[in-house]
N, C-alpha and C positions, 0 to 999 in steps of 0.2 A: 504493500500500500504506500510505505515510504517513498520507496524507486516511481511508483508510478505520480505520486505529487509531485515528485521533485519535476519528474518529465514534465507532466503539464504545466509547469513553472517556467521551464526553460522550453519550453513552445508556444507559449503568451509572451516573455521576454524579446525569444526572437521576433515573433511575426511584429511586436512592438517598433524592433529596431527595422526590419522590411519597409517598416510604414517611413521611419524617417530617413530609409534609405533612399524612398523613392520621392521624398517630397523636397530634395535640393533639385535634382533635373525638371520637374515640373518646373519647381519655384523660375530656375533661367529662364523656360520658356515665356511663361506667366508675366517675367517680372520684365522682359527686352524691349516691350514697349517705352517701359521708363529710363532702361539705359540707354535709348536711341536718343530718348531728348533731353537728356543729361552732359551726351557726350560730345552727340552731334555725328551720330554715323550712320553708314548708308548699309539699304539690306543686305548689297554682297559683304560687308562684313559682317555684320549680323550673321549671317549662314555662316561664313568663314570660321564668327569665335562658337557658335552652338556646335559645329562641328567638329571644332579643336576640343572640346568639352568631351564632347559624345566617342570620340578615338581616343582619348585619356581613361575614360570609364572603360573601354571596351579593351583597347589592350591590354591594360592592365590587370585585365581580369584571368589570364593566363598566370603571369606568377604570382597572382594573389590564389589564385587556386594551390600553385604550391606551395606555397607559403602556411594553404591551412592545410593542406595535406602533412607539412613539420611541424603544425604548432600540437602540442598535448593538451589544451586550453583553447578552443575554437571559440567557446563564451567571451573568454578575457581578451582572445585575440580582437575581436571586434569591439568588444569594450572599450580598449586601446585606441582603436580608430577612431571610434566617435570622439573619445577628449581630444585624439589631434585636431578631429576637427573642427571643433568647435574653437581649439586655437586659430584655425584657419578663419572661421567666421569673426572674432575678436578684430585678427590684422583687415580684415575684408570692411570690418566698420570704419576702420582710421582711414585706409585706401582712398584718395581721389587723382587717380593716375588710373587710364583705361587697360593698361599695358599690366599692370600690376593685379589689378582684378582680374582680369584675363588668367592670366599666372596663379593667384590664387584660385579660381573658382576650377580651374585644372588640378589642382592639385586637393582640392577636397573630392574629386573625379576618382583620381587616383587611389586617395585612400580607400571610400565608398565600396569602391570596389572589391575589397576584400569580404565586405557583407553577402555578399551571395553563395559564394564557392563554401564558406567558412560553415554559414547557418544550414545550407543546403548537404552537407557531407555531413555533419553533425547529425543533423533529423533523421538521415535516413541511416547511421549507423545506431544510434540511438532508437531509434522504432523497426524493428523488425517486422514488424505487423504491421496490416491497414495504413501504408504509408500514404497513400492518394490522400485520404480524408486529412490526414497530418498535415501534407504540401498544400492540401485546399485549404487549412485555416493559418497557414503560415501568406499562402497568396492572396488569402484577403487583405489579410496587413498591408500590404505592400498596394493593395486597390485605396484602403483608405487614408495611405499616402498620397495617393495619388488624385483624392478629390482633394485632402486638405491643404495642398500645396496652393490652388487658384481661393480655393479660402483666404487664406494669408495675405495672398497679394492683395486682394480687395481689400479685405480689414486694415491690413498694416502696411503694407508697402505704398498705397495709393495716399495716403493721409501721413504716413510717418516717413516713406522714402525704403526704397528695395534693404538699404543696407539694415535699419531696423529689423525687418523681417530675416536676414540672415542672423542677424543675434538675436534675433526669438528660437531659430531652428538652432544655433548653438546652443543653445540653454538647454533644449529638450537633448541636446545631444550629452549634456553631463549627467541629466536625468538619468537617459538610455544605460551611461558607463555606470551610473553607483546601480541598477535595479541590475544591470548583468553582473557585476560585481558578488552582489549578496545572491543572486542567485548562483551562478559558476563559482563561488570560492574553495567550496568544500568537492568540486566533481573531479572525479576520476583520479584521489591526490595519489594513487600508484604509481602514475603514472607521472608525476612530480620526478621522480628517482629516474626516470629513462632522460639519455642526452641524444637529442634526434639533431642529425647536422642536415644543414639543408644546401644540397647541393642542385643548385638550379639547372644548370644543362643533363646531367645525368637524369634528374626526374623527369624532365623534359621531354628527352628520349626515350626512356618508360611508359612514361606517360603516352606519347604517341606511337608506341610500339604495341601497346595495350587496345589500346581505341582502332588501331590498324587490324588488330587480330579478331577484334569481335566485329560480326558482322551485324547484327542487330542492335549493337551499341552506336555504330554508325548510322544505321539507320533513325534513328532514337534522335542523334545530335543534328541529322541533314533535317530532321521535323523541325527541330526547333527552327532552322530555317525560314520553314512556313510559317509559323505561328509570329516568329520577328515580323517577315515582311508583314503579314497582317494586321498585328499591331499600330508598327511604326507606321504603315499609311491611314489607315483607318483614324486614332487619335490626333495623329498632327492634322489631315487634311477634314475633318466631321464637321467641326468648327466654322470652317470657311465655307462649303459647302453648305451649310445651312444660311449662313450670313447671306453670299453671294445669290444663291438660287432658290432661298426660299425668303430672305428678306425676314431673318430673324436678325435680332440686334447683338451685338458682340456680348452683351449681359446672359441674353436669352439661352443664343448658342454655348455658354459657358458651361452653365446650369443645367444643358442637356446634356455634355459631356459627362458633366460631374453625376448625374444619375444614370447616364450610358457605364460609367465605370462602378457606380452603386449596384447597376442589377451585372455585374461583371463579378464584385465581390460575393454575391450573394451566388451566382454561377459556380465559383470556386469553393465553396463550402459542399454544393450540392455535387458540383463535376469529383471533388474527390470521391465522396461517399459512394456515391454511384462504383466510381474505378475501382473501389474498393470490392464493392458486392456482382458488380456486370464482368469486372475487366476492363483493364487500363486500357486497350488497343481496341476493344468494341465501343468504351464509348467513346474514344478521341474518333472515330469511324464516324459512330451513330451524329455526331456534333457539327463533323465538316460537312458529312451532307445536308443534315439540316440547316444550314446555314449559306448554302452555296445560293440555293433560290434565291433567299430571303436579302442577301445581296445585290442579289441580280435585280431585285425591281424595286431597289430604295429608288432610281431617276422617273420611275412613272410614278412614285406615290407622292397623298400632299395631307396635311392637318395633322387630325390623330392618329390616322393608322400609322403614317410613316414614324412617329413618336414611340407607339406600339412596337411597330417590326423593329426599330432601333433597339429598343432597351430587351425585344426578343433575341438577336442578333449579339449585343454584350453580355446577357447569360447564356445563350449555347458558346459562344464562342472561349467567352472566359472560363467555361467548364473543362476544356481541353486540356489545358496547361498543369494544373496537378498530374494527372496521368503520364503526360512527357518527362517530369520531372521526377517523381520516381521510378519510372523506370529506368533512371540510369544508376538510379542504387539498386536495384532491381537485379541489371543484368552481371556489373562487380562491386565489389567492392573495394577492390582497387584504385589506390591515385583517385577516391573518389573527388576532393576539391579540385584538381587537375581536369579529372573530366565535367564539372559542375561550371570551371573557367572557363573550359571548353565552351560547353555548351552557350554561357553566357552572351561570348563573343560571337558563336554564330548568329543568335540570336541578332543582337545589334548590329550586325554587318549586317543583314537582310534586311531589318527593319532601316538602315542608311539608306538602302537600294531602293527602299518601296519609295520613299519618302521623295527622292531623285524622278523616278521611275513614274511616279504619280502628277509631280509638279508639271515634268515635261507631257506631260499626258493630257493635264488640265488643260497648259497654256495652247498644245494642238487641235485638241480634240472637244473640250470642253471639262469640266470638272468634276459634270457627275456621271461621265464615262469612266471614273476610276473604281465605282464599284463594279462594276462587267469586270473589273482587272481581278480585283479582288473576291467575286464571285467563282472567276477561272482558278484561283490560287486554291479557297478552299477548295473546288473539287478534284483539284491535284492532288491536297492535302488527302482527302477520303480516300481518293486512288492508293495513297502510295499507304495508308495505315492499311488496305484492303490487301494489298502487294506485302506489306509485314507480319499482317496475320496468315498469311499464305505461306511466307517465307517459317517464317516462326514453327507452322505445322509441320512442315517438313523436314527440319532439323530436328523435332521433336522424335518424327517416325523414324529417321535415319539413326537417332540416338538408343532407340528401344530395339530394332533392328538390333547392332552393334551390341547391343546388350544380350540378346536371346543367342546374337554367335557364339 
């Protein structure tokens, strides 16, 4: 009963720190309208520094996987992060130099980073059981970052200035370090006594020589793929899209993101559960083809139904994503922060592509041509989980086979 409170402890903690992982990248985006008439810059910069930001998170998310792959404290390791970075918000207050916020707001990128691979290897070494429903309430966290980040900016950054609202998000971030603290002090202290050296290229190697050898592990990390790109176009362009073609106000369109991403969280609670009792790969299936239609004719709909099929559209879709994610604790558990880093970066390089991929698309073709794109994507997605459950079977009989020799 002990073991099992502490868990549920350190699975509120995390999904805690998820939320304030994901509410500094909102917050940039949220908050660039105010650095544009602060500083006086033009949108190819703008894209220029969101992008310097978004390749800071992303690559780094490879040796921050190793990193938790040597740490014996994955709790404290992130605990760590957040008071750097809440250092970083501090200097981010004094800042009036574009060059130096740039610089800064990169390197709380960087740290940030370690939150994923660190919590995510954790959880799933830690829960051997019903891991979907685990990563669905660790992925709401990180959904209800993701509304309260445009919170913020309204409340505080619009009235008080962006940099306030960075030292509100570092405040919560010393919160984050003393609650992981008290919770991670006493775990795993065995393992106190082991001296783990962390040799970066070597894991490196392992690590990709690991991921090379399984084939289903591959196929696992090429999803997330799908899931990046669908992401990253769908929330950055929903917004404008609504603005532009449906002549909602930039208030309006806000507020339906932020409840697009509400019935998202509420998605991840249920898409775990489900993975857990259906199967991770029937329901990431059963999710993308539901959702391939419902894409395809957001450009004919208008009122409430398109309001309807939207926040239908951010709970099938948000359902997916716990099942992708344990299964890659699933398949080893090996180098798992490595392959969790892994996966990360796939993720956000796809989600870069859609985002490119979609603009250009708009400025051609029109805007809400980009869900037809993204209707094609999910039913790729179904194709290729229908191709893994295919694949999967046959490894399975090959294996039993192999057995009865």
């Amino acid at each position: 009963m002990d073991k099992d409170k502490r868990a549920g402890k350190e699975l509120l903690v995390l999904s805690g720190a998820h939320g304030l992982t994901h509410i500094f990248p909102v917050s940039v985006g949220a908050s660039l309208p105010l650095l544009k008439g602060e500083f006086q810059i033009s949108y190819l910069l703008i894209g220029i520094i969101t992008l310097l930001i978004h390749i800071s998170l992303s690559l780094a998310s490879i040796p921050a996987g190793i990193l938790a792959d040597a740490s014996y404290n994955k709790g404290e390791l992130i605990g760590v992060t957040f008071l750097l970075v809440t250092l970083c918000c501090v200097l981010l207050f004094f800042t009036h130099s574009l060059i130096s916020a740039i610089i800064i707001l990169m390197s709380i990128s960087i740290l940030l980073s370690v939150s994923h691979p660190a919590a995510q290897s954790h959880l799933s070494t830690a829960y051997r059981d019903k891991k979907g429903s685990i990563f669905g309430v660790y992925e709401a966290g990180g959904n209800a970052g993701m509304i309260i980040a445009p919170v913020g900016v309204g409340l505080l950054a619009i009235n008080y200035g962006w940099r306030v609202l960075y030292l509100v998000w570092g405040g919560l971030g010393i919160l984050i370090f003393w609650w992981i603290y008290f919770v991670f002090r006493n775990n795993h202290p065995q393992m106190r006594k082991k001296k783990i050296g962390l040799h970066l290229s070597k894991h490196l190697i392992e690590g990709t020589k690991i991921v090379h050898s399984h084939i289903q592990l591959k196929s696992v990390l090429l999803l997330q793929g799908v899931i990046g790109f669908l992401f990253g176009g769908i929330v950055t362009f929903l917004p404008i899209f609504l603005v532009d073609s449906h002549s909602f106000s930039v208030k309006t369109a806000g507020y339906t993101l932020a409840l697009f991403l509400t019935a998202g969280a509420l998605g991840k609670l249920i898409g775990g559960y489900f993975s857990d009792r259906w199967g991770k790969d029937k329901t990431m299936a059963a999710c993308f083809l539901g959702i391939c239609p419902l894409l395809g004719s957001i450009p004919f709909l208008q009122g409430n139904l398109l309001f309807i099929i939207l926040l239908t559209i951010g709970f099938g879709f948000f359902m997916i994503i716990p099942s992708n994610i344990a299964l890659v604790g699933e398949i080893t558990e090996k180098n798992l922060g490595f392959n969790y880093g892994l996966q990360y970066l796939i993720g956000a390089g796809f989600a870069a592509a859609s985002r490119f991929l979609c603009g250009w698309i708009a400025d051609a073709f029109g805007i809400q041509n980009i869900f037809l794109l993204f209707s094609g994507a999910a039913l790729f997605g179904s194709g290729f989980v229908i191709y893994f459950l295919l694949m999967k079977s046959y490894f399975e009989s090959s294996h039993e086979k192999e057995a009865k020799i």
